[in-house]
N, C-alpha and C positions, 0 to 999 in steps of 0.2 A: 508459173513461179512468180511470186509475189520480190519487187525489186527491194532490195535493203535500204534503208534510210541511210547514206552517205553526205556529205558537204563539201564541194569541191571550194578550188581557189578564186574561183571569179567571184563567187559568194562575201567573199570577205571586204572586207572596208575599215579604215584605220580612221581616228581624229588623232592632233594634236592640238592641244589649247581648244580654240572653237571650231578649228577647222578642218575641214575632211579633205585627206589627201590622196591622189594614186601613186599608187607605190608600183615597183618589182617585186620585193620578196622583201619577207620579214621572215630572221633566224632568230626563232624563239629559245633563248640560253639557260629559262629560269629554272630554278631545282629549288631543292631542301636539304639545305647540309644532313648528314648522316655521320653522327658523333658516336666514332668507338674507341679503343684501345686493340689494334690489333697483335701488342703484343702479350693481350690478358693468355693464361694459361689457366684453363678447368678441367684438365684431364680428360679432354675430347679433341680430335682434329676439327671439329666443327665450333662454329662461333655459337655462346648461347644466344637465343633471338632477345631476351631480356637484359641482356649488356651492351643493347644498339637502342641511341636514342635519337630524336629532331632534332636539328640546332637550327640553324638562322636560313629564314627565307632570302634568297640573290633571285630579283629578278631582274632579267635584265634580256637586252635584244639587240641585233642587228637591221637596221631599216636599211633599205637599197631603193634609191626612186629616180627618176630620170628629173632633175629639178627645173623649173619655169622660172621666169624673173620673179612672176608673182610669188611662187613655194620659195624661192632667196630669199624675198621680202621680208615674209613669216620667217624661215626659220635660220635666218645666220645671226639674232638678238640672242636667239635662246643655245648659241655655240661654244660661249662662256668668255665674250670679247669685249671692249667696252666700248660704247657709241660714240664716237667722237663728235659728228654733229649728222644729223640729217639720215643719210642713210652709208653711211660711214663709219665701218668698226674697224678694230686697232686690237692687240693682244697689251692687256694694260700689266702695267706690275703690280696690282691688286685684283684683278680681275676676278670674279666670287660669278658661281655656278646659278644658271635661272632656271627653273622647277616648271615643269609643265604636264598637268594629265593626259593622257594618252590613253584613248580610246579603242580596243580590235573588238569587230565584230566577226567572227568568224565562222557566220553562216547558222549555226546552234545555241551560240549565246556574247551575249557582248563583256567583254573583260574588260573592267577600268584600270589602271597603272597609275598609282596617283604618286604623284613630285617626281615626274623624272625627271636625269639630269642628263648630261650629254657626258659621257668619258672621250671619247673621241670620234673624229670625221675625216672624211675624204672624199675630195672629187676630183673625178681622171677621165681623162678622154684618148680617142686614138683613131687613126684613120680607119676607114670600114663604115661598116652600115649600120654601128650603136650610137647611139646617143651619148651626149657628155652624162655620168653618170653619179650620185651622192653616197655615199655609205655614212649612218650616223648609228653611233654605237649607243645606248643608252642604259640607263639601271631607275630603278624604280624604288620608290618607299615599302609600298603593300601592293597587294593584287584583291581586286571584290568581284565580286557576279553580282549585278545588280540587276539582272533581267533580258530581254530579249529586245528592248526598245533601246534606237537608234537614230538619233535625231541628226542624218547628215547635214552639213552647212559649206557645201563645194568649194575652194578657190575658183576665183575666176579662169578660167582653161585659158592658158598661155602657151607659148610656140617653145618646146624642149631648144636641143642647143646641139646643133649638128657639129663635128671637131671640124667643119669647116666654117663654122663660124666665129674663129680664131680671128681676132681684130687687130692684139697686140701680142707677140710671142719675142720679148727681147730677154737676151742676157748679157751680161760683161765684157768688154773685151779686155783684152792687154792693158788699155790703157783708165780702164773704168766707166768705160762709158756703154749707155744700153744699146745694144745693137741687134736689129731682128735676127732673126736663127731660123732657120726651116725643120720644123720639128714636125715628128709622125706621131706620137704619144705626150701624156703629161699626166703626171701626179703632183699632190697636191695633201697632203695627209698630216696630220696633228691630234697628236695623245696628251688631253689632260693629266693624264698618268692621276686620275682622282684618287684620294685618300678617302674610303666610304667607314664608315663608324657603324656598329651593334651595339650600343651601350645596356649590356643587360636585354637586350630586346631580342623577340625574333625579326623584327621587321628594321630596317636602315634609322638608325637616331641623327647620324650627321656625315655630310661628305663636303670635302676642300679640294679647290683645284693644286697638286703637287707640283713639279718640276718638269714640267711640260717639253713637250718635245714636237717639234714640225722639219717635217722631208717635204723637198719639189726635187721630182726628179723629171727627167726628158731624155731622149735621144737624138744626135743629131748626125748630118751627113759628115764624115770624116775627111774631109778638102783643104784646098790650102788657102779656103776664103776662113775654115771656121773649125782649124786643125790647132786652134789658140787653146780652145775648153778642152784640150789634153793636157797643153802646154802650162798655161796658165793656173790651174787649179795646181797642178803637180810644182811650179818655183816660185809664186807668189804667197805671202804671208797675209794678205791683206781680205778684208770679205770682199763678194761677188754679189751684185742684184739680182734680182729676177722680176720679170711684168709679165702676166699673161691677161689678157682681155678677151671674152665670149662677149657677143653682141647681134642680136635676132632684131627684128622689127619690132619685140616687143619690151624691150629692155638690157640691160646687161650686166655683167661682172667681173669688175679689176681686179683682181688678187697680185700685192707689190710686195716683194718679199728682201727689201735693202739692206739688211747685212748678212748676206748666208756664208757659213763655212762651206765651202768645195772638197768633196769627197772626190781624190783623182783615181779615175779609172779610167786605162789604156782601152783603145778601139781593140774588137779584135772579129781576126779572117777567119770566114768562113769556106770550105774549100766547094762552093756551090756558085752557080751566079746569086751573089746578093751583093748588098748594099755593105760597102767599111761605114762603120758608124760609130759616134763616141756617145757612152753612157756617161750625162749629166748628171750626177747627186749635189743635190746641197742638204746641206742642215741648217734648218732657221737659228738668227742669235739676234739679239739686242745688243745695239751699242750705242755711245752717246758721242754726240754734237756739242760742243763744250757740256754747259749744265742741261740739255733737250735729250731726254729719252729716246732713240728710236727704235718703236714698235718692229720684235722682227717679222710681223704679217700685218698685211691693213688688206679691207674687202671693203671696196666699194660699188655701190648698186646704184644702179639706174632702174 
């Protein structure tokens, strides 16, 4: 028996911009609108097949990658944040979306993705044997097949980021001040909530970043060192910080999140031996310092 021609997953390889990344998985979302009326009536139960037509190409994807300092480097410019100085981004009140082609080879033939944009991100970690991990959502202009040539151009292989290599993990107390917390998880997540455009076209004419939205959330041990982030969130009017820091031998990543609204939610028992624990939400916001804007997210890298 002669074996089938198949392409499995190790086959595959991604660029962004110039650079070739390792990823986990890519959730490939793209389609072809399919424009009908389904409430046309021809005196048949069945749709005629000449009253269904194409409408607009969406392509778009889900990327999942275990990130390095180096892959932060590359890709938290292209997040939709604005650079404050060095390697230093801030979520601006103008902030406008940066377009990057995107490369899958997927073993049969290489797909190009040209202008994509970011709609939203997320990195989370949590105790265990994963890695701190990325999800970047993306959408694209057009899709091409330009052939089977694949001209990789590696990052440099940097040390991923064990959730023990938690350097800073502080949030609020009573009195506003950051104070460490022993936390087993963290999120980290922010939706451009993009506004994308078809102008007459089948392919994307224009996309704006909208009224964006960012979640950090955490878990923490429910005690009477740190029974405040029930307390506090639930009789306070005021926002709450948040700092988390990852830090390898090879670099690192501040994520400072200084005026979040507190989402209160009560601990609650489980009837097992476990852990009472209070579930952490905040909602990013901006607020200002006399006339000083402040950024509700800043990411800074080392």
């Amino acid at each position: 028996m002669t074996l089938e021609a198949i392409t499995v997953g190790r086959e595959a390889r991604m660029m962004i911009g110039a650079d070739t990344y390792c990823f986990a998985r890519i959730d490939n979302k793209s389609t072809r609108e399919v424009v009908k009326n389904p409430d046309t009536i021809c005196g048949d139960i069945d749709m005629p097949q000449f009253r269904v037509r194409k409408g607009r190409k969406i392509i778009r994807a889900t990327i999942h990658l275990d990130p390095t300092p180096a892959q932060l480097i590359a890709l938290v410019p292209w997040l939709g944040m604005t650079n404050i100085s060095g390697t230093i981004y801030a979520m601006g009140a103008t902030d406008v979306l940066t377009e990057k082609d995107v490369k899958f080879d997927f073993g049969a033939e290489q797909t190009n993705w040209s202008n994509c944009i970011v709609l939203g991100y997320a990195i989370r970690g949590s105790k265990g044997g994963r890695p701190v991990s990325m999800q970047i959502n993306i959408e694209a202009e057009d899709e091409t097949f330009p052939g089977t040539s694949f001209t990789a151009s590696p990052l440099t292989v940097n040390k991923i980021f064990s959730f023990t290599d938690i350097a800073t993990r502080q949030i609020d107390n009573a009195a506003g001040t950051l104070t460490d917390r022993p936390i087993d998880r963290f999120l980290v997540q922010v939706d451009n909530r993009v506004v994308s455009e078809w102008n007459s076209s089948v392919t994307r004419t224009g996309a704006k970043i909208g009224d964006r939205q960012g979640v950090f959330a955490t878990s923490v041990p429910y005690t009477s060192t740190h029974k405040d982030l029930y307390t506090t969130p639930r009789d306070s009017e005021g926002p709450m910080e948040a700092k988390l820091k990852l830090t390898n031998s090879d670099g690192s990543i501040e994520i400072f999140m200084p005026g979040c609204v507190p989402i209160t939610e009560g601990p609650s028992v489980l009837g097992k031996p476990d852990q009472i624990r209070t579930p952490v939400t905040f909602e990013m916001g901006r607020y200002f310092s006399g006339a000083t804007r402040i950024s509700p997210l800043t990411i800074t890298l080392t």
